[in-house]
N, C-alpha and C positions, 0 to 999 in steps of 0.2 A: 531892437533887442532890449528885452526888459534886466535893470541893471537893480540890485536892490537898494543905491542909496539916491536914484534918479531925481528925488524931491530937492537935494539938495542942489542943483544947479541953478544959476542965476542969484548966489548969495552965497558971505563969506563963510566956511562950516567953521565950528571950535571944534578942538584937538579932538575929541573922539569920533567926530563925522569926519576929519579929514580923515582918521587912522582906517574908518572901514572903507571910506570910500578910495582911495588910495593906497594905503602900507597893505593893509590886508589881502587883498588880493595879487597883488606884489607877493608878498611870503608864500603863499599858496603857490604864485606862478611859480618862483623859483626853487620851492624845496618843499612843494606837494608827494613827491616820488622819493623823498632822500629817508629813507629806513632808518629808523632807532635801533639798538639793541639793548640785552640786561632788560634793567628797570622799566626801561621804555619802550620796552616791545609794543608793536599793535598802536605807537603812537609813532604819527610820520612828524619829519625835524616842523615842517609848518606847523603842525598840530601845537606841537609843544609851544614854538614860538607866538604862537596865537593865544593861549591860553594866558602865560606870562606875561603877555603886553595887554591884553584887557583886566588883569586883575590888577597890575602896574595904573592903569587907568583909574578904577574906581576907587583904591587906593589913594592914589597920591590928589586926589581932588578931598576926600576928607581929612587927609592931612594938611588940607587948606596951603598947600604950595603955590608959586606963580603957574601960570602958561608956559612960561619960560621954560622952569624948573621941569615942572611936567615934559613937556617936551624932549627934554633934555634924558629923561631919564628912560621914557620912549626912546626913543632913540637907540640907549644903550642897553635895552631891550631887547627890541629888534633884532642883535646883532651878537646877542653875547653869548650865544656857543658860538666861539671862535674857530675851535679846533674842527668843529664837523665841519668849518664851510674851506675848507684849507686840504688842496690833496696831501702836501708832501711830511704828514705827521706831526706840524710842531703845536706846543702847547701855548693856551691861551696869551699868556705872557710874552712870550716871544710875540706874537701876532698880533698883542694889541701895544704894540711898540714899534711894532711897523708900520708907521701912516699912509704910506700909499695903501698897501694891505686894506688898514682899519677904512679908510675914507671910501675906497672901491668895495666894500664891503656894504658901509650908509647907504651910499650911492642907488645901488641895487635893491635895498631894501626900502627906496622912496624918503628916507628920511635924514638925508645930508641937508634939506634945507634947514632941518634944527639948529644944524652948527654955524654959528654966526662967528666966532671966534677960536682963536689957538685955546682961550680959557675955558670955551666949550666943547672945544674936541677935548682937550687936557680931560678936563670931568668927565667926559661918557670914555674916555682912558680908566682913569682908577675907580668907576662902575665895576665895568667889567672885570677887573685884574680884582676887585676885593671883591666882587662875586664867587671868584673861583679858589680867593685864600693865597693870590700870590702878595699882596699890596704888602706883608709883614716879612718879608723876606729880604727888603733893600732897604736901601738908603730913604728910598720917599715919605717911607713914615715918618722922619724927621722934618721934612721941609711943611710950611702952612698950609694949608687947606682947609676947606668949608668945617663946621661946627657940625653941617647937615650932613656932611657925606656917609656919616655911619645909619641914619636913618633912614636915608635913599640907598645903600647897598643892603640895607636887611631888605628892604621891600624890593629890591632887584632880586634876594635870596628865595623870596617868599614866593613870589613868582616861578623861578626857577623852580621848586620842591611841590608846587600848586598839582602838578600832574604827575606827581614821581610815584612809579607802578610798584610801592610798597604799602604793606597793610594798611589800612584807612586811619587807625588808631593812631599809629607812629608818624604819617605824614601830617596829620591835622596837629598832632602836636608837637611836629615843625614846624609848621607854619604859622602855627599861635605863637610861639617865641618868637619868630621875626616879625609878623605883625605888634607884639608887643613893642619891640625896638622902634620899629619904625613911626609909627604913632604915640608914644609914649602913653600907654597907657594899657593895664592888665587884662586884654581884650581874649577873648574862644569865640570859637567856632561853634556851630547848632548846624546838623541836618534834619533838613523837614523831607521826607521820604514818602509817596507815594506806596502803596499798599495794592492799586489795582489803577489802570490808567481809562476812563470812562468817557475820554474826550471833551466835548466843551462842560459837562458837570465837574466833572475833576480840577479843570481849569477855573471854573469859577473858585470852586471849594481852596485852593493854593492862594487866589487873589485874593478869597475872603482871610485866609491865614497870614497872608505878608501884611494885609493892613492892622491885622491885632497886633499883630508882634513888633510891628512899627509904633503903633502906640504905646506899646510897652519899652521903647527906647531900642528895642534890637534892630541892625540896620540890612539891608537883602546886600551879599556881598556877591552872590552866585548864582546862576539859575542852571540844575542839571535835566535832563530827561524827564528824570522821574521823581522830581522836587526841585527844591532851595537851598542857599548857602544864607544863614544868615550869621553877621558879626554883632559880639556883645559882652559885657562883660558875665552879665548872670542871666540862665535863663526863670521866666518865672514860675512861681511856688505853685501860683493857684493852678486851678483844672480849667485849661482854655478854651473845654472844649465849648462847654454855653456859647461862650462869646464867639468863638469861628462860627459854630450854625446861624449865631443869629444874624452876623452881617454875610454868610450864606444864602442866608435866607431874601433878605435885603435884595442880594442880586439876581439871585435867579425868580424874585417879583419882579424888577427891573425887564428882565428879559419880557417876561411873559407880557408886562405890563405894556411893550411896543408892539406887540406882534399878535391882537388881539381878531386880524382876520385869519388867523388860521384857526383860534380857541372858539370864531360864532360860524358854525356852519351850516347853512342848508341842509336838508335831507330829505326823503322819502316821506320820511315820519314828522319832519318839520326841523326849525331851526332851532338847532341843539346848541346849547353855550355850555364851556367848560367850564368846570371850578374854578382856575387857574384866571378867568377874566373877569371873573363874578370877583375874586378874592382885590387884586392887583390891579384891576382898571375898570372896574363899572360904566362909569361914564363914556368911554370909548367903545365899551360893548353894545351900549344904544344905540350908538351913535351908526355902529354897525347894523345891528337890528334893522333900524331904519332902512340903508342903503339898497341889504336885503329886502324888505319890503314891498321895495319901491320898483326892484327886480322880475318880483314876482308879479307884482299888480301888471306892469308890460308884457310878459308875459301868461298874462292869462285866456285861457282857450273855453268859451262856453262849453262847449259839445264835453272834455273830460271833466269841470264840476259837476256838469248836470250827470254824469255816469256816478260822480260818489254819491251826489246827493240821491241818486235811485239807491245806490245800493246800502247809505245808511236811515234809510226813511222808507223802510220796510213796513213799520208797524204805524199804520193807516190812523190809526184812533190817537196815537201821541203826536202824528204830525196834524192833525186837524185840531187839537188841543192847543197843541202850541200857537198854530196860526190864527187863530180865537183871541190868543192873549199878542200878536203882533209879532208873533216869532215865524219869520219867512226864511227861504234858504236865500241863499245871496246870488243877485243876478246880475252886478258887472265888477270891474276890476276893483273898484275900490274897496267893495263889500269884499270883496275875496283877501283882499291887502287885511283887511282888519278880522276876517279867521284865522287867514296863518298869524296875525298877530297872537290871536287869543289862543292857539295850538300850541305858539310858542311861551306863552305865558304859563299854560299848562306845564309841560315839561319842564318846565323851571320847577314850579311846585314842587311836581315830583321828583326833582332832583335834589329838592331840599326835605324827600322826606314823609311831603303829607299826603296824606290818603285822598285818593280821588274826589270822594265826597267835600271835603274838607277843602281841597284846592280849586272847583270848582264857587263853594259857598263862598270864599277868597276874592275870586273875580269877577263873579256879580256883584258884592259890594261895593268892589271897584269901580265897572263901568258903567252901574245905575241899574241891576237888572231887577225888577224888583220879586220878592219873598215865589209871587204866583208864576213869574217867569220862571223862576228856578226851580220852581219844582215842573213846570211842564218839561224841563231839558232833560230832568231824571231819566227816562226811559232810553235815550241815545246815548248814541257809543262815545264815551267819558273823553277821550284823545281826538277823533277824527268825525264824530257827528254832531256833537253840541254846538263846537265853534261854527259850522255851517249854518246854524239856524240860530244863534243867537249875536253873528254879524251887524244885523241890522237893528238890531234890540239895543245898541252901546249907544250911550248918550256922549257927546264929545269927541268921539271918533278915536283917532289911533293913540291923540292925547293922555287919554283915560286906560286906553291898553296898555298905558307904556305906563300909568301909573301900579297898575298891578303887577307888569314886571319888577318895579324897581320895589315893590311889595317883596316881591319871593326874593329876591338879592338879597334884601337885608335879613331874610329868614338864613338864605344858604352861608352869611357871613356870619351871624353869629355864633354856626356851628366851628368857624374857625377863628375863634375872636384868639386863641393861644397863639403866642407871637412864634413860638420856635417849638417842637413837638418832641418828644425824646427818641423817637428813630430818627430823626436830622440828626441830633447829638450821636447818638449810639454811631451813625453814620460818619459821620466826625472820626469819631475815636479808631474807628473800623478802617477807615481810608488812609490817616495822617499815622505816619511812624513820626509821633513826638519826643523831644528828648525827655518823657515824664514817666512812669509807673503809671501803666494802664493797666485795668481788668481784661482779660480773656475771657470772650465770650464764645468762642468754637465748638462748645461742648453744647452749650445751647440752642445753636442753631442748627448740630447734628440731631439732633432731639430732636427739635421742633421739626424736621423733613420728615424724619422714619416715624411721628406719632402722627404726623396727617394724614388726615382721608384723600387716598390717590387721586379720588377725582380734585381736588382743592391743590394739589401739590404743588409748590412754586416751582417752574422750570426755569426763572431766569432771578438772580438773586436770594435771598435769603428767606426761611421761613418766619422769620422772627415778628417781624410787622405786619403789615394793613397787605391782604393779597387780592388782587385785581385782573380782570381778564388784560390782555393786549386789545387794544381796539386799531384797527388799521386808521382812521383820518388821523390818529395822533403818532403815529411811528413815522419812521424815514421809509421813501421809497423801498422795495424790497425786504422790510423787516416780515419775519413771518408771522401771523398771528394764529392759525392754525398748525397743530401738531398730530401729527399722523404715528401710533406707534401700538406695536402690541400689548405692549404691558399696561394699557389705560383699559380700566374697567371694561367688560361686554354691555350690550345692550343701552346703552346712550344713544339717544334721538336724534342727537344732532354732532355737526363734528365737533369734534374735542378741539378745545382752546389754546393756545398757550397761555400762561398766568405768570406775574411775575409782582415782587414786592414794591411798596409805591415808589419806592426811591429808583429801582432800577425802570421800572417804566418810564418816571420822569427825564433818565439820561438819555434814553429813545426818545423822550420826547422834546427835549433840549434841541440834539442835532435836528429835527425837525421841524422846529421854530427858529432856530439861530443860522439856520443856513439859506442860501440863494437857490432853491430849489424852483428849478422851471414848473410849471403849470399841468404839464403832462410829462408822464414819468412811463416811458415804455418798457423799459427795461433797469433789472437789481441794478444799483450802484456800484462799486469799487470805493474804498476809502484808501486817500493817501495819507499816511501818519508823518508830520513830519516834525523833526525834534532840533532845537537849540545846541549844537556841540558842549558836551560836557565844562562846565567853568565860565558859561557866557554870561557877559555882563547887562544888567539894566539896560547900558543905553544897544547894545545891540535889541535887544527885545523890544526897542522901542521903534527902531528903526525896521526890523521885521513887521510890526504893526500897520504902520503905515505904508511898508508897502504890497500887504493884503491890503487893506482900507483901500489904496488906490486901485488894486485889482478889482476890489466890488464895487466898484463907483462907475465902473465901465457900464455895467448892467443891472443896478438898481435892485430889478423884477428878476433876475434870471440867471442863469450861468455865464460864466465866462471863458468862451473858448478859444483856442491858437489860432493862427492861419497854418493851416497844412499843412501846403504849399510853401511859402518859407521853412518851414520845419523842417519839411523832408529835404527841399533842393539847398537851403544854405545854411540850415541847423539853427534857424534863428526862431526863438521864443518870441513871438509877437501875439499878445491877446488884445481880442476883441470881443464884443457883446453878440452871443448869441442866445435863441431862445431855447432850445432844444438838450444841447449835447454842452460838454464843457466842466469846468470845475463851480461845485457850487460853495463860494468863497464864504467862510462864517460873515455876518452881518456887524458885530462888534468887536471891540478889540478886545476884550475880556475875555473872550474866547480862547485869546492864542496865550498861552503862557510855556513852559518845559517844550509843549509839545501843542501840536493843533493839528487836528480832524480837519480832509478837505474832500467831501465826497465830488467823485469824479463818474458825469454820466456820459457815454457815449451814441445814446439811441437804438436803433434795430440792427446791432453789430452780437455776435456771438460771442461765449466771455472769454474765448484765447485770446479771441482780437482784444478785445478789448483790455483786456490783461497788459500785453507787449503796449497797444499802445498810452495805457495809464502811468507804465514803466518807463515806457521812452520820457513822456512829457515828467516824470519824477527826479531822472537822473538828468536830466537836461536841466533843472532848476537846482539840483542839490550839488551837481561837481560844477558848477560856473566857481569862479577864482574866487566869486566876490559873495559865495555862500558857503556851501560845504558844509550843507545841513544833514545828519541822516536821514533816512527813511522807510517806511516801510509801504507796500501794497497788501491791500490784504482785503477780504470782501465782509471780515467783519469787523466792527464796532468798537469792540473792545480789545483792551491787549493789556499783557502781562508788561511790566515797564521794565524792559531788559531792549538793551541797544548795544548789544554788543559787535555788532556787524555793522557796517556804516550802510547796507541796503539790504532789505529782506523782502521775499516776495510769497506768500503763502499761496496753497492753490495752485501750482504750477502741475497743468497736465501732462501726461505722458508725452504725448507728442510735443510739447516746445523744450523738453528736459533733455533733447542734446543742446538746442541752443541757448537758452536760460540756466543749466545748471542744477544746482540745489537750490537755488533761490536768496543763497548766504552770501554776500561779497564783501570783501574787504575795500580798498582804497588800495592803490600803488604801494605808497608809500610805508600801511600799515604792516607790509609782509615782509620777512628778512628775503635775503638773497636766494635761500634756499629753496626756499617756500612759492619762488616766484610760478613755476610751472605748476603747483599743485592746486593753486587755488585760481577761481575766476573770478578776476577783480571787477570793480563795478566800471571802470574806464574801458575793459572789455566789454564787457557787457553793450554799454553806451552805443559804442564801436559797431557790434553787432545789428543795433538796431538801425544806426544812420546806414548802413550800408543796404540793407533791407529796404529803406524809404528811400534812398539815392535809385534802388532799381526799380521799384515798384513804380516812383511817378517817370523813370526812363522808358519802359513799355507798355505801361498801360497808361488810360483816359482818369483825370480825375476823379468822374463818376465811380471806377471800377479798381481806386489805387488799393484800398480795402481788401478788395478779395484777393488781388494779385498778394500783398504784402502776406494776408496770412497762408496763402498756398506758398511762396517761398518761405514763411515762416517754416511751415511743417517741413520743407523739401531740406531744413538744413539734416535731419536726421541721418542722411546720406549724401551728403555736401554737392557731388557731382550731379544728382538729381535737378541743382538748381540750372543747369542749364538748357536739360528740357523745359522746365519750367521757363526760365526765361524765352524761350523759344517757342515756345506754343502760345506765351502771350502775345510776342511780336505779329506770329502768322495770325492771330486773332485780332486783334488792332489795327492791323494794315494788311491792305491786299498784295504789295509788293514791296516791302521793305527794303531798306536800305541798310543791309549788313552791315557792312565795312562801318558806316558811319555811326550805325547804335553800337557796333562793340567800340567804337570811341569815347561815346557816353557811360557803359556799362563796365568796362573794362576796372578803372580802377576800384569805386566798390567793392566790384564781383570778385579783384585779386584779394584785399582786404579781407572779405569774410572769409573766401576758403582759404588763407594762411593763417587766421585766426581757430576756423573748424577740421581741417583736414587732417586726416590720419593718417598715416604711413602707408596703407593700400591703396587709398584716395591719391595720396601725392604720388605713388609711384603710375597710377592710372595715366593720371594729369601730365608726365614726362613724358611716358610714350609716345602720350597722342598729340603731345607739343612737337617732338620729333617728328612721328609721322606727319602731322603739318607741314610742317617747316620744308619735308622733303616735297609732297606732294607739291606745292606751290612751288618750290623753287624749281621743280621741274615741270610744272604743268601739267601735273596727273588729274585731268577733270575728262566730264564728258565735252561734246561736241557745243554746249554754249554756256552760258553764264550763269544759269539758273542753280537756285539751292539745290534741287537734285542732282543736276549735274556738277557739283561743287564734291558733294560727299560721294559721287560713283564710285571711288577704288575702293570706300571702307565699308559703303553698301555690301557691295560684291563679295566681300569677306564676311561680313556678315553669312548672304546669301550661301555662302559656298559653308561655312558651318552649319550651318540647316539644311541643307543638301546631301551633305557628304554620307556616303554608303557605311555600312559596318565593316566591308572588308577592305578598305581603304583606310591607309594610315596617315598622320596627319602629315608626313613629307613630302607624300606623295600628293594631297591635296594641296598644300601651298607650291609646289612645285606646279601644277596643275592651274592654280589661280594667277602667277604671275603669266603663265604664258597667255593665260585666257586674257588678263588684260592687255601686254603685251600687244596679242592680236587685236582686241577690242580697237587699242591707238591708232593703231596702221591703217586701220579700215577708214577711221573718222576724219585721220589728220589728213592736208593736202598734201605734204610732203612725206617724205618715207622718212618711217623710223628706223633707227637701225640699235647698233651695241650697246650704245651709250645709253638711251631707253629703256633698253632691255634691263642694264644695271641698276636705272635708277628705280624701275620699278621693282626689280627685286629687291632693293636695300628700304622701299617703302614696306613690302609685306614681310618682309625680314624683322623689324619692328613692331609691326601688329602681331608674327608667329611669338618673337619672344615675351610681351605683355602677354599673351594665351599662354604659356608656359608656366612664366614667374608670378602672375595675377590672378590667375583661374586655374592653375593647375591642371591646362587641357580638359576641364569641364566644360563642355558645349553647354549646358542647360544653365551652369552660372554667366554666360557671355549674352546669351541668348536674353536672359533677363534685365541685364543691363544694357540692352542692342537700340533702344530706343535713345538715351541716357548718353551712351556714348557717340554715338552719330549727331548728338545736338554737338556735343563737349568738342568732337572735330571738326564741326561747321565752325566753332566760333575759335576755335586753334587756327583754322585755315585766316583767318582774316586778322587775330594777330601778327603770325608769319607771314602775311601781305605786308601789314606795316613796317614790319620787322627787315623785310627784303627791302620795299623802297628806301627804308630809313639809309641802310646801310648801302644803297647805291647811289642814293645823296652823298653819302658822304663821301663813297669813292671817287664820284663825278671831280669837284676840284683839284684832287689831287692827281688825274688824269689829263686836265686842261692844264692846268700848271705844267704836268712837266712836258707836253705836246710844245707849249710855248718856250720852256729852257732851248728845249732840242729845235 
């Protein structure tokens, strides 16, 4: 089971790896589900408690305290809503002057081994009592005490008010006051607020912002969703935004600057290099060039050059010109290595710009061609015929190729010698909600859409900047680069594009560089969003790093997916390296800041499937004790930085919306009492799904758990539906199944979902035919042997006899009619005679089924008839309940009958 602070075993942690790796999840276990009210609504008691023990943390370490201390003050943290954790009403004071109380209280929350003394309990005593304002009411404010204790009870204050669900303005400036106390020193608060959440760009653009504001002495006190907390006493005058694009800028070169095999691509038309590796790694892009190269020379097939070279050496008189002056086309691999060289040399050219004439006169001076060769190359096609005959014409070979590439490099970089551009800044100012006086620019960018030319119109970001088509090698799997739509001009040649500003291309193109993206991509992605709990500190963000980092280190090249198998049968999170299907984990940890992008691909599965199971694997890592991250599923990119729901799921088809919901959940804990049945909490939810994978690998083959899982997905619409379903997998899977023993497997799940999904008509179905069971078996209403059909013959038969029955026949008269039918049916089959007793129990069987056709169908034959299929599975698997149900209980009578055989 993957745990998130797992690095740290095998060494001793300091107080804040012990707090998440142990207290943390402690709190969660024990008052995950314990409800706030008032101010703290929608915050569960863990929450709260959670929040005030990591700002307590990052706190009392720049207040340069001991371990001790700190500890200590943890501690009393931990523990200091007194009154919530206490049934019988009394208040804080009272409680934390009851030691056994206070000590069984540590205890539970992991963190009694802090107290090393009565002097240490004593202190996390008057914490908490001058947290709450009782410490001035007795006698003790006379007797000595620490000098410290007023500055460790503000910062227990500070804590306590950190999450208090009132105006943002009046809590921060409560909590600036007691941060002043505590630290002595006239300190505020600064929120850095995200504006649009873009995934690993955004996250860069935050990191590039804590590191200026750290040089400017502000210190990161918080990390939210959708920004930062920083502490300080002033924030600064000047306009930051220069300085964020420019160590902005810094990093997303960085980025690019590693992942230069995605930026030099092969193609059709030859090997394309992007800006982005021209600008940030040059020398690695050759280095790629080459490899490329070296790819193609092994692969080279005489029979297809000699098809180009027929079809670019058309004109008879320029290729006997040429070959006069020693210009041949190329007849084996090496020669071919050194056209696609010189093809790719070309495109560079004209990536930087120069006209074909120009870019070839470029690369003959380059590789020796001399003044007469180049003009015999004139006549041939500029891209894909020159390089074919002017191969064998380079003096130096791939050396001198490569020196004309690194020719156009330095043409393409001059054009970007400016270190930061003014749509990076504009960018800046557009994303960051800084605490400054910024210009408003909306009115501009309104403009700028409605005065362009349709065909030119940015569909993805703003009009303001440099607009660009989409090209698919640079998007993430599944992004669209053509747009299909009426309103785009008539008569265009070809399909219309989508286009978008350089910046928002570039965040498409971020996730597609910065993630573990397999090799072959069959199927759109799913992205899971997943976000930091509001008020987290530094070190937890650090400790989330690393154990993404450890997730990608599984697979290098690739994704990283679960086992199953474990998942489904024992709910346990185990990843391994796969190539295909999996989570494609970001590559750096710069990536993850507030929030991190984790696209999740599952291969040639449909996207309901694939939905549930992106869900499952989401809330399985976000409600573990020792996370309690929110999240979202959602199939696109970008998101609006609103986390008000601890799980949101976009996209949710009709059909999985009885089982899924709206797609909005809470957490237990965040919902009052009231509220419990109105909303679908995400520990539902969960619930839902393990029950689904608990049956799916109980009757079908690994190869076919997939299908089963989303055919009972869709079956929960009608909850009893699931037991055809189950049922027809069993008969499909095995030729003679062992009932009795698979509903021993299937049973508890199967209760689970349908007392989670069942409705009032469902659950009163579900009684009847538990009864009729129950009778049936206890008296042995079957046919003449053991088989499933002869298991369901009495409810057949009613069936049968509903589908039969005449018009002028009413239905008394037909159930009168069908008990005696089976009645007689027994007596024929059995070896001994039936007689009264028979007779009664089969009446009190169809007795049962008349009154569900009564109270359930309102004597509508055609509504029985449609569920005839549905409910003959539902009393197969009643019938072998009330088996068990009967042995149980004659086990248990047994003893009690030898016992007293024995008294007597």
């Amino acid at each position: 089971m993957a745990r998130l602070c797992d690095d740290i075993e095998g060494r001793s942690p300091n107080l804040e790896e012990r707090y998440f790796r142990e207290i943390r999840p402690r709190l969660y276990e024990n008052h995950g589900k314990h409800a706030q009210y008032g101010s703290r609504a929608r915050r569960s008691l863990a929450e709260h408690l959670d929040s005030a023990c990591q700002l307590v943390l990052s706190v009392s370490k720049l207040a340069g305290w001991t371990e001790e201390t700190r500890s200590l003050i943890l501690a009393a943290t931990a523990v200091h809503d007194l009154n919530k954790l206490d049934n019988q009403g009394r208040n804080v004071k009272t409680l934390a002057r009851d030691r056994p109380f206070l000590r069984e209280q540590l205890d539970r929350a992991c963190v009694a081994e802090f107290i090393r003394s009565d002097d240490d309990l004593e202190l996390v005593r008057r914490l908490i009592e001058r947290h709450s304002g009782h410490s001035v009411s007795d006698g003790m404010r006379f007797l000595p005490e620490d000098p410290d204790i007023n500055r460790q009870a503000a910062l227990l204050v500070a804590g306590d008010l950190f999450d208090l669900g009132i105006e943002e303005e009046k809590r921060i400036r409560k909590v600036e006051t007691e941060l002043t106390v505590a630290l002595q020193r006239p300190y505020r608060l600064f929120q850095i607020r995200l504006t649009e959440d873009r995934g690993y760009f955004t996250a860069l653009l935050l990191g590039a912002c804590e590191q200026v504001l750290c040089d400017r002495h502000l210190i990161p006190l918080a990390i939210n969703p959708d920004g930062q907390l920083f502490l300080g006493e002033t924030f600064p005058e000047e306009d930051l935004a220069p300085a964020i694009a420019r160590q902005w800028q810094r990093q997303i070169d960085a980025v690019f600057g590693a992942n230069v095999e995605q930026l030099v691509k092969p193609s059709k038309d030859g090997i394309k290099i992007d800006d982005q590796a021209v600008q940030q790694n040059p020398e690695a892009a050759l280095e790629h060039i080459d490899a490329l190269l070296v790819k193609k020379a092994k692969g080279y097939k005489a029979e297809k050059v000699a098809q180009d070279i027929n079809k670019y050496s058309s004109d008879a008189e320029a290729v006997s010109a040429a070959a006069n002056l020693g210009l041949q086309p190329v007849s084996n691999a090496e020669e071919f290595a050194q056209s696609e060289a010189l093809k790719c040399a070309y495109l560079s050219y004209r990536q930087a710009r120069v006209p074909p004439k120009d870019a070839w006169d470029c690369i003959a001076a380059n590789v020796g061609l001399s003044p007469e060769q180049r003009q015999a190359l004139e006549p041939f096609n500029a891209q894909y015929g020159r390089c074919l005959f002017a191969a064998k014409a380079v003096t130096g070979g791939l050396d001198t190729i490569y020196s004309a590439i690194e020719d156009s490099f330095q043409r393409r970089r001059s054009q970007g010698e400016e270190t930061v551009s003014e749509d990076l800044i504009q960018a800046v100012r557009q994303l960051l909600n800084l605490p400054q006086v910024q210009p408003f620019r909306g009115f501009d960018q309104l403009n700028a859409y409605i005065q362009a030319n349709p065909r030119q119109r940015c569909s993805l970001g703003s009009m303001t900047g440099d607009i660009g088509e989409l090209k698919s090698p640079q998007m993430p799997p599944g992004t669209k680069v053509q747009s299909f739509s009426n309103r785009l001009p008539g008569g265009m040649s070809g399909d219309p594009k989508r286009r978008a500003d350089a910046l928002s291309a570039l965040s498409y193109q971020l996730m597609a560089v910065g993630s573990n993206f397999p090799k072959t991509v069959k199927q759109d992605p799913l992205y899971l969003h997943i976000a930091l709990p509001p008020g987290s500190s530094l070190a937890l963000r650090q400790i989330w790093r690393k154990f993404l980092k450890r997730r990608a280190e599984i697979n290098e090249d690739g994704t990283v997916s679960v086992d199953e198998l474990q998942l489904y049968r024992d709910n346990a999170v185990v990843f391994q390296a796969h190539n295909v299907v999996g989570l494609a984990v970001p590559k750096r940890p710069q990536f993850i800041h507030g929030t991190v992008t984790i696209p999740i691909l599952w291969g040639e599965v449909n996207s309901s499937l694939a939905l549930l199971k992106s869900l499952r694997l989401g809330l399985e890592l976000s409600l573990a004790f020792d996370m309690g991250f929110p999240i979202v599923v959602s199939s696109n990119l970008e998101l609006k930085p609103s986390w008000n729901y601890f799980a949101s799921v976009d996209g949710i088809p009709s059909s999985l919306r009885p089982l899924l919901g709206d797609g909005q959940y809470y957490r237990q804990g965040q919902l009052l009492k009231s509220e419990d049945h109105q909303h679908l909490t995400a520990e539902t939810v969960l619930l839902r799904l393990r029950c689904l994978g608990e049956l799916a690998i109980a009757v079908a083959s690994l190869r076919k758990k997939d299908d089963c899982l989303y055919q009972l997905a869709r079956a929960t619409a009608r909850p009893l539906t699931l037991y055809h379903v189950l049922l027809r997998w069993i008969l499909r899977e095995q030729d003679d199944p062992h009932l009795e023993h698979l509903w021993q497997k299937i049973s508890t799940p199967l209760n689970q979902l349908l007392e989670s999904l069942m409705s009032e008509e469902h659950q009163q179905v579900s009684d009847y035919l538990k009864r009729a069971a129950y009778l049936a078996e206890s008296a042995t209403l079957r046919g003449s042997s053991f088989r499933r059909t002869a298991q369901t013959e009495p409810f057949s038969d009613f069936l049968k006899a509903v589908r039969s029955k005449k018009s002028h026949m009413d239905w008394e008269t037909m159930f009168a009619a069908l008990v005696q039918q089976y009645f007689n049916r027994l007596d024929r089959i059995r070896e001994y005679q039936v007689g009264a007793t028979k007779y009664e129990q089969v009446k009190a069987f169809y007795d049962v089924l008349k009154q569900m056709f009564e109270d359930v169908y309102d004597c509508r034959p055609e509504r029985l008839l449609t569920d005839g299929k549905t409910l003959e599975a539902a009393y197969l698997f009643f019938l072998q309940e009330a088996r068990q149900q009967i042995k149980a209980e004659r086990d248990k009578n047994s003893p009690k009958e030898s016992s007293e055989s024995v008294s007597t």
